[in-house]
ZAMARGU-4260 file (C-alpha; in steps of 0.2 Angstrom, whole numbers, plus 5000, padded with zeros to 4 digits):
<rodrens>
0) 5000/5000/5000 | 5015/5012/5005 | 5024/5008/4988 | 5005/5010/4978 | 5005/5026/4987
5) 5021/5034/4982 | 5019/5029/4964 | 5003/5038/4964 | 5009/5055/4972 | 5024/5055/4960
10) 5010/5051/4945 | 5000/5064/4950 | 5014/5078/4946 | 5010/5072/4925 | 5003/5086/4919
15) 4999/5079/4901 | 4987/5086/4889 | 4983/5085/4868 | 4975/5099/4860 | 4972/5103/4840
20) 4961/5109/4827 | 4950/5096/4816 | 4946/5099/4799 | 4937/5089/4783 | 4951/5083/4771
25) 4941/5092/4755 | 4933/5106/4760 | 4947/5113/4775 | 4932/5118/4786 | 4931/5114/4804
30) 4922/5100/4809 | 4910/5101/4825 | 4907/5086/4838 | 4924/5077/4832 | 4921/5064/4846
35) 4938/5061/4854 | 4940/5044/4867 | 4955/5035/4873 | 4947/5019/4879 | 4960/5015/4891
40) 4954/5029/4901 | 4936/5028/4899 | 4935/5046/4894 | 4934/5057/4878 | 4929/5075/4872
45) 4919/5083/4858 | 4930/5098/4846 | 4917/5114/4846 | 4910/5126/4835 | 4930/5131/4829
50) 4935/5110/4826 | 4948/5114/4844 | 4948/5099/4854 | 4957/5099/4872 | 4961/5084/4882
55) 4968/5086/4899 | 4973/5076/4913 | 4981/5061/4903 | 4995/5049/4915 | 5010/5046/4909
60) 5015/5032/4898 | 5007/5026/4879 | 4990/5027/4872 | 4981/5028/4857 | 4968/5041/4854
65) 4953/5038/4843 | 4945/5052/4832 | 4931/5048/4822 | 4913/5057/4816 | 4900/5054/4805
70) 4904/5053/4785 | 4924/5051/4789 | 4935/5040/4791 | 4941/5036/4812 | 4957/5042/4815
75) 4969/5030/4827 | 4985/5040/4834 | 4996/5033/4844 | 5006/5046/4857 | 5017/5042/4873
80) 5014/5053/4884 | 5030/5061/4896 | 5025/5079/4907 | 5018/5084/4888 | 5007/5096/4882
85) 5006/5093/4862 | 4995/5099/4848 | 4989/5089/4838 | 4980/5094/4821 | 4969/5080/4814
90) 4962/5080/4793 | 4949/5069/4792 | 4946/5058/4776 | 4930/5060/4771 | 4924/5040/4773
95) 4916/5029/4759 | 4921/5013/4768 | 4925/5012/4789 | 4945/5005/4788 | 4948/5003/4807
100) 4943/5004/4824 | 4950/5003/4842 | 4947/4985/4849 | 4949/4980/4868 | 4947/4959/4867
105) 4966/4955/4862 | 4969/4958/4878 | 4980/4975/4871 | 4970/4991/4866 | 4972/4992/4846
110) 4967/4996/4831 | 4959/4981/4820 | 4973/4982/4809 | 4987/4982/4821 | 4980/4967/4828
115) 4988/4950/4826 | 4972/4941/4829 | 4957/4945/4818 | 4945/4953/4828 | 4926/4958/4819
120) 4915/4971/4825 | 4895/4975/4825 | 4892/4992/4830 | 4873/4997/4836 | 4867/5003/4818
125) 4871/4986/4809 | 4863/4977/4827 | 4849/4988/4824 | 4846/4984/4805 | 4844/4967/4806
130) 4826/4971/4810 | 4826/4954/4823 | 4816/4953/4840 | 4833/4944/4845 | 4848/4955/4844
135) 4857/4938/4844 | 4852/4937/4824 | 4864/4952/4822 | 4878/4939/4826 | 4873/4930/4812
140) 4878/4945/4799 | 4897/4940/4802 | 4903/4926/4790 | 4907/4911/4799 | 4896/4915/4814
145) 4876/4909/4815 | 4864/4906/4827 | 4855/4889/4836 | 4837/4896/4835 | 4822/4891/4849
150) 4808/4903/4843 | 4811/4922/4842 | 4818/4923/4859 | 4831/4910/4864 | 4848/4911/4850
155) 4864/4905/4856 | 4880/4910/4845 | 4890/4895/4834 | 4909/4900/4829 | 4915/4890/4815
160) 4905/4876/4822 | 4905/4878/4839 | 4892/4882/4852 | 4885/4880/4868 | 4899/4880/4883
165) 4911/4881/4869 | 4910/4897/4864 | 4914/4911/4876 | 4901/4926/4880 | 4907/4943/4889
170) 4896/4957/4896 | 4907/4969/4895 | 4923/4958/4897 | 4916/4949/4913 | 4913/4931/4910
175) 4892/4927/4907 | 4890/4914/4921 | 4871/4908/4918 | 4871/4890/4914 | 4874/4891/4896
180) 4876/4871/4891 | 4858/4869/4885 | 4852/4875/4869 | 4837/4882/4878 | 4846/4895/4888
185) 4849/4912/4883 | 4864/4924/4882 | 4856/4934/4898 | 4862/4950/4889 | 4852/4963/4882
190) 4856/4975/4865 | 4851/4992/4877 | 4864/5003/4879 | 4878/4992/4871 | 4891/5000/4862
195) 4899/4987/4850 | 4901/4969/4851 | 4919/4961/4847 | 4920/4944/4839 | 4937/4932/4841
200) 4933/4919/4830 | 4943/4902/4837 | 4954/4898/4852 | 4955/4912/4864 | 4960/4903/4880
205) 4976/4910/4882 | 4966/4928/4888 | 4948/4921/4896 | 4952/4902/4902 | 4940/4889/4899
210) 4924/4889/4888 | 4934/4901/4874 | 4941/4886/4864 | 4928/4891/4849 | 4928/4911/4854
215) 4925/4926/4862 | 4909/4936/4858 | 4912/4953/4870 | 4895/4965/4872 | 4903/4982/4876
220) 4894/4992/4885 | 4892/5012/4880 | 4905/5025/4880 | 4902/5039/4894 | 4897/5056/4889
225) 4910/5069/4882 | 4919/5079/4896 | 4905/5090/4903 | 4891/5086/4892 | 4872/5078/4899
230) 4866/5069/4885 | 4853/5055/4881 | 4841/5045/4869 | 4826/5035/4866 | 4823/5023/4858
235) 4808/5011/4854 | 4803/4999/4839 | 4789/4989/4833 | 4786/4973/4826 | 4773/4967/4816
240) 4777/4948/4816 | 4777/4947/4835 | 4765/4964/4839 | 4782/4966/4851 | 4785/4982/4859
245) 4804/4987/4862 | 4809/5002/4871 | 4822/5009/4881 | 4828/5027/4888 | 4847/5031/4893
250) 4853/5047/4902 | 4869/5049/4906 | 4883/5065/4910 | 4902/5070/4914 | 4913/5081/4922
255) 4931/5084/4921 | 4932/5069/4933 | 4916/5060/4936 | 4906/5052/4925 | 4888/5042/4927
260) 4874/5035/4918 | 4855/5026/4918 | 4845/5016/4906 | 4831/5006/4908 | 4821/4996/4895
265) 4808/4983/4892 | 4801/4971/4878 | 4786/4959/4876 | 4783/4949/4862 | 4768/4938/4854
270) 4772/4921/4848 | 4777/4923/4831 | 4769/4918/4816 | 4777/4909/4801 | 4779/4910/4783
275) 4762/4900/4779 | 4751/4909/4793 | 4752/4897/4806 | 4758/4903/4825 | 4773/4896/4833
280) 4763/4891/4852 | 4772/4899/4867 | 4787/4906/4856 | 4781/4923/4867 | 4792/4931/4878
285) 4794/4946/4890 | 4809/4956/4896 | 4816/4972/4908 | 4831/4979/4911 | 4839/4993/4921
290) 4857/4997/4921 | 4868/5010/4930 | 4886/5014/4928 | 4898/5027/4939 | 4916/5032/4937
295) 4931/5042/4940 | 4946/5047/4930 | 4963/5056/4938 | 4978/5056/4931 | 4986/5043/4940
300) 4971/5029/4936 | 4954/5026/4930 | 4939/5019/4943 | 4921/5012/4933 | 4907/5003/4943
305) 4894/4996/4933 | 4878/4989/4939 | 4863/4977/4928 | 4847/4970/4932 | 4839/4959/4917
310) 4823/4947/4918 | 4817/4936/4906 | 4799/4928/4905 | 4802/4915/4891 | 4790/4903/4883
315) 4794/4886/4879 | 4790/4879/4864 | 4791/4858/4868 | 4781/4841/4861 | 4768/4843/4877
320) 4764/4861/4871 | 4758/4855/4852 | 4752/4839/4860 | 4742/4843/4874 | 4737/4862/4864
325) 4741/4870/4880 | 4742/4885/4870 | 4728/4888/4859 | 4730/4904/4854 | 4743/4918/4852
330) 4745/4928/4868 | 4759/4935/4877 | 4758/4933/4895 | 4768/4919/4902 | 4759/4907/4910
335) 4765/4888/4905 | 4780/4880/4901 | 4792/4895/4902 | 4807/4900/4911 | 4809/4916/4922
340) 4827/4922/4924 | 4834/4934/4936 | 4851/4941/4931 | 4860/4953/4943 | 4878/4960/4940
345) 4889/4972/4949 | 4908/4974/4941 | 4922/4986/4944 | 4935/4988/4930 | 4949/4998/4937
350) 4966/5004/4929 | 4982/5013/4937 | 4997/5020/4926 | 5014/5022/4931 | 5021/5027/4917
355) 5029/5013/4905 | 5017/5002/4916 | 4998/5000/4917 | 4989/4989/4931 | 4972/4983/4928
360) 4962/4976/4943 | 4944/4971/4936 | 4930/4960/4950 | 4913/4955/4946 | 4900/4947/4956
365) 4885/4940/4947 | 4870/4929/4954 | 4859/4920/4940 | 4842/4914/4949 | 4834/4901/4932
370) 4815/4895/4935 | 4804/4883/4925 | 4788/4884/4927 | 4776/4869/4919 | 4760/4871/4922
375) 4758/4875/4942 | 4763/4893/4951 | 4778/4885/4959 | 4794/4881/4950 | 4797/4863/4942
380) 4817/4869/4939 | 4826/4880/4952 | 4844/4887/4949 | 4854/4898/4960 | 4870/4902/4953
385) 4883/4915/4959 | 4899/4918/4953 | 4913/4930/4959 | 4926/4933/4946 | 4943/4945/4947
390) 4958/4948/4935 | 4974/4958/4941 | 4986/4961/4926 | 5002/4971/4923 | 5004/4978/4907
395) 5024/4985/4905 | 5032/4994/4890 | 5047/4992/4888 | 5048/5004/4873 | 5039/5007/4859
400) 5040/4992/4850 | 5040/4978/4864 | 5025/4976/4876 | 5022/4962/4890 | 5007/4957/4900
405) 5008/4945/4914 | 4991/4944/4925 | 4980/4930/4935 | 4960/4927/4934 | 4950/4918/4945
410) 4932/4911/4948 | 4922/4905/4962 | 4906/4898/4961 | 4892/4890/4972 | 4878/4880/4962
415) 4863/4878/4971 | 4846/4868/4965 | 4829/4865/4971 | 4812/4857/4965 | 4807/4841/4959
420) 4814/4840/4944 | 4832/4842/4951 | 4841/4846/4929 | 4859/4846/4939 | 4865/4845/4957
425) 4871/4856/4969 | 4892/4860/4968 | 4905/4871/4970 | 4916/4876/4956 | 4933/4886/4957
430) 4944/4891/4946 | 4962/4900/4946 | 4976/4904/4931 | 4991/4914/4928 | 4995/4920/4909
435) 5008/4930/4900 | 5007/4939/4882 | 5019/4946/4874 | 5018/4960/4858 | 5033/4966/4847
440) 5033/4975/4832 | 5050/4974/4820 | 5045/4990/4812 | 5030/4994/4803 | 5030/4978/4794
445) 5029/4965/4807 | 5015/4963/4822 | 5020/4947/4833 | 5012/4943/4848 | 5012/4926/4860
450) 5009/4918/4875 | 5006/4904/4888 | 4990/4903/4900 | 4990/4888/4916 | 4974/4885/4922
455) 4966/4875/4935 | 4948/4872/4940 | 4942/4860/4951 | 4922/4854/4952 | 4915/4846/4966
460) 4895/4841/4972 | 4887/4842/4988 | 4880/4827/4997 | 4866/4839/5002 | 4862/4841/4984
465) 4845/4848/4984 | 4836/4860/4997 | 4817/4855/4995 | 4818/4840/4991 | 4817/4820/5001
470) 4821/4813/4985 | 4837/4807/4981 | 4845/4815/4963 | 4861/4806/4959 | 4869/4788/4958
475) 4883/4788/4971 | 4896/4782/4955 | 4891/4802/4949 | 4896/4811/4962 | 4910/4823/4957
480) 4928/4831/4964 | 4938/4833/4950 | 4954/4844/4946 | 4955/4852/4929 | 4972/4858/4924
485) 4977/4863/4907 | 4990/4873/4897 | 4984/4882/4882 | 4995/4896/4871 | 4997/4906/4853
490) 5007/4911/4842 | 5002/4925/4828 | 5009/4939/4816 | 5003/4950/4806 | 5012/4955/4791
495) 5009/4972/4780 | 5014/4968/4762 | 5009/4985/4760 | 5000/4999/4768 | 4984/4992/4761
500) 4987/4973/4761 | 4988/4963/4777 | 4994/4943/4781 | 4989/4936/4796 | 4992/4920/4803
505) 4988/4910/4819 | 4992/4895/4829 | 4983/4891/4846 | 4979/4880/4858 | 4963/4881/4869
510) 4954/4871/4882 | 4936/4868/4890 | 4934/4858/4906 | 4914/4846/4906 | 4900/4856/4914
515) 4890/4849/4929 | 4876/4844/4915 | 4890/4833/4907 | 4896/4827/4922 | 4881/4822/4931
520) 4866/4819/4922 | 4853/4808/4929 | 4835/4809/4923 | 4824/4813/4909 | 4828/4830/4899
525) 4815/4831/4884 | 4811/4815/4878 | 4828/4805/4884 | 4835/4799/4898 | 4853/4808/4899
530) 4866/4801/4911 | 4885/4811/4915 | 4901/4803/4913 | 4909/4807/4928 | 4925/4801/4918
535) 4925/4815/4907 | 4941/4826/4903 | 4946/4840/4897 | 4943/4846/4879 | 4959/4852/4870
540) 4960/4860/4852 | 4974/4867/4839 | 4969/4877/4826 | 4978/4887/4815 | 4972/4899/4804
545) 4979/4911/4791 | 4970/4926/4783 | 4973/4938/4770 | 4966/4959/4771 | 4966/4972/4758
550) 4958/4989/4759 | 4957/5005/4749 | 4947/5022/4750 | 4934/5012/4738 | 4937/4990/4743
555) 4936/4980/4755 | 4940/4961/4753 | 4946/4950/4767 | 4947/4929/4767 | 4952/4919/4778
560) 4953/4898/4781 | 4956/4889/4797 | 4961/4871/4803 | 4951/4865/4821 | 4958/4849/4827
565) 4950/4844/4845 | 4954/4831/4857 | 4941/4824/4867 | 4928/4831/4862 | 4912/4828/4874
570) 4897/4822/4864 | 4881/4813/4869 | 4876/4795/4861 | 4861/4781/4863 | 4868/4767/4873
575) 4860/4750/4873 | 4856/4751/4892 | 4837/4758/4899 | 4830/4763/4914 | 4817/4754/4924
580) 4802/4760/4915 | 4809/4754/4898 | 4819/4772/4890 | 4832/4770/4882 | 4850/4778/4891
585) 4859/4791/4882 | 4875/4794/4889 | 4892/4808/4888 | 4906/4803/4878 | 4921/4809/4870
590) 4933/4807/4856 | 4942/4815/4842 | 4936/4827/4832 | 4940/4841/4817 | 4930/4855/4811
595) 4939/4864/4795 | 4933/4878/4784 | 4934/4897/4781 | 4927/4913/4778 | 4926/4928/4763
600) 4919/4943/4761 | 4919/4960/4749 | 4914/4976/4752 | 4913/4987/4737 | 4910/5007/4733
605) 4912/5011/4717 | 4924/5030/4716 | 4911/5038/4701 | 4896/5032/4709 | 4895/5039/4727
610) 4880/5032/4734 | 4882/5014/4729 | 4890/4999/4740 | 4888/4981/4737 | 4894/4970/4751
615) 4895/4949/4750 | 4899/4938/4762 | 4903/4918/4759 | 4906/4905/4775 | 4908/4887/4776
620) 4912/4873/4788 | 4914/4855/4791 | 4913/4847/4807 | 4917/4826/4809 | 4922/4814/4822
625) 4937/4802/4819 | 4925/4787/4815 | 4917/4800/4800 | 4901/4805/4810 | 4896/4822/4808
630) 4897/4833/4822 | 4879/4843/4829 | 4874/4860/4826 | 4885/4863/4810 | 4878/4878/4801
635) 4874/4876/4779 | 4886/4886/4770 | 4876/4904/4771 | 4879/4917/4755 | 4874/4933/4756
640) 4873/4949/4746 | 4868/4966/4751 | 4867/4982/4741 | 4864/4998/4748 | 4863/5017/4742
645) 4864/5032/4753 | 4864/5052/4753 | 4870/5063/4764 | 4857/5075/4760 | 4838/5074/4752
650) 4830/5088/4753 | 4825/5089/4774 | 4831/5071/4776 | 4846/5070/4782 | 4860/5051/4781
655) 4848/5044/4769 | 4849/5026/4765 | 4837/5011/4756 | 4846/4993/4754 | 4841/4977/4751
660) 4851/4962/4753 | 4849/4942/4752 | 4856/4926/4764 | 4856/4910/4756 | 4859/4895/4764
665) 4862/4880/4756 | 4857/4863/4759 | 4865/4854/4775 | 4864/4837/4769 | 4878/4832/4783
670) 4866/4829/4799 | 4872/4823/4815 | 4865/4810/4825 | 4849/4814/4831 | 4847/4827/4816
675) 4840/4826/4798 | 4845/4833/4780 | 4840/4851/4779 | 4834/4858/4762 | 4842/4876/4758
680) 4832/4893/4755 | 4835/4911/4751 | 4828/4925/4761 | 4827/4943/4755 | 4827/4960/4767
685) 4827/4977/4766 | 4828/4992/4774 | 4826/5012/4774 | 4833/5026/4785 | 4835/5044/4788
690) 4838/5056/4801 | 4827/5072/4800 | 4827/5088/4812 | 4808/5093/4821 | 4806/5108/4828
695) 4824/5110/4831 | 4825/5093/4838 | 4834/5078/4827 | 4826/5061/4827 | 4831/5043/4819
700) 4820/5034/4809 | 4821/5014/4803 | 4811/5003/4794 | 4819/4985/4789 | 4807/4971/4784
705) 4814/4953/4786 | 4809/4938/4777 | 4801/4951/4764 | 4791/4937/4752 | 4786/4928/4769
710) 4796/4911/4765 | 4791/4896/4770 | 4808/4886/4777 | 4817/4879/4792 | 4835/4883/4796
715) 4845/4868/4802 | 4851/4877/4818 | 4833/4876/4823 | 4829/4868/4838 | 4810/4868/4833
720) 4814/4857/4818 | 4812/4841/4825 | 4794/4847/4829 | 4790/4850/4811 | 4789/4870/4817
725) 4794/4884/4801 | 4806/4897/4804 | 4798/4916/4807 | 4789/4924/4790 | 4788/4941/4786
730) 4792/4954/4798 | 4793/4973/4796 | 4802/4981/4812 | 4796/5001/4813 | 4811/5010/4823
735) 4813/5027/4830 | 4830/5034/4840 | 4828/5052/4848 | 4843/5058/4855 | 4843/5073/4865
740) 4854/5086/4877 | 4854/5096/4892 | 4865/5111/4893
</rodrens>
């Protein structure tokens, strides 16, 4: 504490500041509400009415500094920082095509193209456009990413293949602890007040553990107001499909120092209907959120409390439903056969910068209470799940070229279950890892960054498995205490042919230890009897990858292949044992296993026709065990074109845009066990935007229709499938955005 102490009164002597002029490259005139942010502080300004921009208050040490505005290309500057005052002028580019943007899931703060690892990024307009109920389907509009579908309200992510407790979820860089091994649970994590989402496609181990051997989906959350500004929006769409509702308000301000924020919102949705008229029963669903975030920046660190509140009432589309009728009209209150999910997190990210070194102490307590409810008032299923999770890392620069990160994460978790149908028992898990990373940059050719990650984790159950319950759960051969340790590491470059043309290449290794449901099954779940492996170990992959990037003022064109080879990979199979009653026993098992494919994708503005932009996207992937059986849940190869034309002014209407686009996916005549062929259909959407001014007050409208010709079809990553249940029909999504200020 003494030595923290000193470091911080000799910190607080850095008087650094960065101040300029920004202009437009073609016209020379000063631009106004230049939005200024260095994400390591949290913290930005806006230039004023002249273009002149100050930033004060800035530690010591490296960081890169991110200007960007509407109709321009963002800026990235990188400037270390000693007892400085500089100016720094800034000529924007006017922008046909976004090159680049600040990313925070590397586990260093850089731009995409500095990056050794490929990272993509969905900001809030192209989540918005999708036109979905789910802001999960945004996911989908990145080649080599989908979606495992249960009505309009449940979508769980699939990298390259991957799903479930093999792909990684972060709000806001904090692991999302809420029982994600079934298809029927949702992400937990609403689209209000998100700033971007960050996409690692394959092993990512070596920065968040275990779970991250597929990849890393990271919701951000928004940026605080500019340095003294109050400012706000609200938002709400509707959706003719589902007659759903969607709305949410956000206020939030900043001082020189302090900074703070609200937002609350709320949706409820219908049961949808499909492409020939027929309603999907109890597809229906509910949610509310509220979210509250406070911090404080000084020059010697950076301080952020963040706080969220999300329930979810969920129908449940299941056999008993369609065969009992249960639900014989649409509706939207929850009343059978749905989950209610209570999701509560309070995290702190907090940084401290001595000069070439930064320190980065981040906890995060988070309690997930999961409900069924079947047919009576009182839950079938009860779930209580809390997780405290920290991270402590060190981040040193040596000089410019060379940094080096050397940290340690940590989880502890109490699982707790109730009710007679007992899904999983009562356990502890616990988990604790050291890692190191390191970057290097041999001019401006070469990026290189590796490293090394040791975890362990260890799982045990609880005698007293169930609270309200006489009724014993588990067979005493599934009881569990079991140590997890593994090793994972990468290895990746990026190499600049030229300014404009980019190699990558990456080798890694990642891990993911079984879940409780793997474990220790016991009972009926759906229409099966599933029983655990308490022998289970460890899945372990090696991928390597290698991708090629080329931009110019006017192109876009990236591809990229990769190689997953995994070992012990956890899968479930009919046995030829039953239970008393006569079902048959399915049980966990593992073995070998390689998924192998890639992705490619153009993005094209043609210089002599300025509104125009044509954008198409191609992804594929193969999934197989060693014996040739196909793996689950492996998406059809999905094409997609858009084209889209814009205007920066028409007459009153301001950002003008009309585009219509196409996703085709292509017969998936590879099933897995327990699945069937899938034929392949094309849908077509469209949208149309504009900002306008009323009465001196700007507002935001969209309309996007989905599934425009109402087709008729069934995605393979459907988990209504089996029940003869079509996909969603047409759908037209009415959206309205009203930002506002207070001086």
């Amino acid at each position: 504490m003494l030595l923290v102490a000193t470091l911080v009164s000799l910190q607080s002597l850095a008087q650094n500041s960065i101040y300029g002029t920004i202009t437009g490259q073609n016209t020379g005139e000063s631009l106004i509400g230049v939005n200024i942010y260095i994400s390591e502080l949290n913290s930005g300004v806006i230039s004023n009415q002249s273009g002149y921009y100050e930033f004060n208050n800035i530690p010591n040490g490296k960081f890169k500094i991110q200007f960007s505005y509407i109709g321009y290309t963002t800026e990235i500057k990188e400037i270390v920082f000693n007892h400085t005052k500089k100016e720094l002028n800034i000529c924007l580019k006017p922008s046909v095509i976004q090159a680049s943007e600040i990313v925070v899931s590397g586990g260093y703060y850089s731009s995409q193209h500095e990056n050794a690892v490929q990272i993509e990024i969905l900001n809030p307009v192209e989540i918005t456009s999708v036109g979905s109920p789910s802001f999960t389907e945004s996911l989908a509009s990145v080649p080599g990413v989908d979606i495992i579908e249960k009505g309009a309200g449940i979508g769980k992510p699939v990298i390259r293949g991957l799903s479930m407790n093999e792909v990684l979820v972060l709000n806001n860089g904090v692991r999302s602890e809420n029982q994600q091994w079934s298809s029927e649970h949702p992400l937990g994590i609403d689209d209000f007040g998100i700033d971007k989402i960050e996409i690692i496609k394959g092993p990512a181990s070596l920065l968040y553990g275990s779970d991250a051997i597929g990849g890393v989906i990271n919701i951000l959350k928004e940026k605080p107001a500019p340095e003294d500004k109050i400012i706000g929006d609200y938002n709400v769409q509707y959706y003719t499909n589902t007659k759903g509702l969607s709305t949410n308000i956000g206020i939030k301000g900043s001082s020189k120092s302090l900074y703070g924020g609200i937002r609350i919102g709320a949706k409820s949705h219908a049961d949808y209907i499909d492409g020939v008229g027929n309603f999907a029963p109890n597809t229906r669903f509910n949610e509310k959120s509220f979210k509250a975030t406070t911090g404080l920046n000084k020059k010697f660190g950076s301080f952020n409390l963040y706080y969220e509140y999300f329930k979810q009432d969920l129908g449940m589309l299941v056999p008993p439903v369609i065969e009992n009728n249960l639900v014989p009209e649409i509706g939207r209150t929850n009343n059978i056969w749905y989950q209610d999910l209570n999701n509560q997190l309070i995290s702190s990210k907090n940084k401290l910068f001595f000069g070439n070194i930064k320190v980065s102490f981040n906890a995060a307590y988070q309690s997930n209470l999961r409900k069924l409810f079947i047919t009576g008032n009182s839950p079938d299923v009860n779930l209580l799940l809390n997780t405290f999770s920290y991270e402590l890392k060190a981040n040193h620069a040596f000089n410019e070229n060379f940094d080096f990160i050397f940290g340690t994460q940590g989880m502890n978790q109490t699982n707790r279950t109730s009710g007679p149908e007992e899904v999983i028992p009562s356990a502890d898990i616990n988990d604790h890892s050291v890692f190191s990373l390191a970057q290097y940059k041999l001019g401006y050719k070469i990026r290189a960054q590796a490293g090394l990650r040791y975890d362990n984790r260890h799982i045990k159950t609880l005698n007293d498995n169930f609270l309200n319950t006489d009724t014993a759960y588990h067979h005493a051969e599934l009881a569990v205490d079991n140590n997890y340790n593994n090793i994972s590491g990468s290895i990746g470059m990026s190499y600049f042919i030229t300014s404009e043309l980019i190699l990558r290449a990456n080798f890694a290794s990642g891990h993911r230890s079984p879940n409780l449901a793997e474990l220790t099954s016991d009972g009926m779940h759906g229409v099966r009897h599933e029983e655990g492996n308490v022998d289970l170990v460890s899945e372990k992959n090696y991928e390597g990858d290698i991708s090629i990037h080329y931009h110019t003022t006017y192109f876009t064109g990236d591809v990229a292949l990769f190689n997953n080879s995994i070992n012990n990979y956890i899968f479930i199979s009919p046995t030829s044992d039953t239970t008393t009653d006569g079902s048959q026993i399915y049980r966990y098992m593992q073995t070998n296993a390689n998924l192998k494919g890639g992705e490619a994708g153009v993005h094209f503005h043609p210089e002599k026709i300025k509104w125009f932009h044509f954008k198409s996207t191609f992804s594929t992937v193969v999934g197989r065990q060693t014996n040739g059986n196909y793996l689950p849940f492996i998406p059809a190869n999905k094409l997609t074109f858009e084209i889209k034309g814009n205007k920066k002014e028409l007459g009153k209407l301001k950002n003008v845009y009309l585009k219509l686009s196409t996703k085709t996916a292509f017969s998936q005549n590879n099933p897995a066990m327990f699945e069937t062929a899938t034929n392949g259909y094309t849908l077509v959407n469209a949208g149309i935007g504009c900002k306008m001014n009323v009465q001196n007050q700007t507002i935001e409208l969209t309309i996007v229709a989905s599934n425009l010709l109402n087709k008729k079809y069934i995605s393979h990553l459907s988990t209504l499938k089996p029940m003869g249940i079509f996909n969603m029909g047409r759908n037209i999504s009415f959206g309205l955005r009203v930002p506002f200020g207070i001086k």
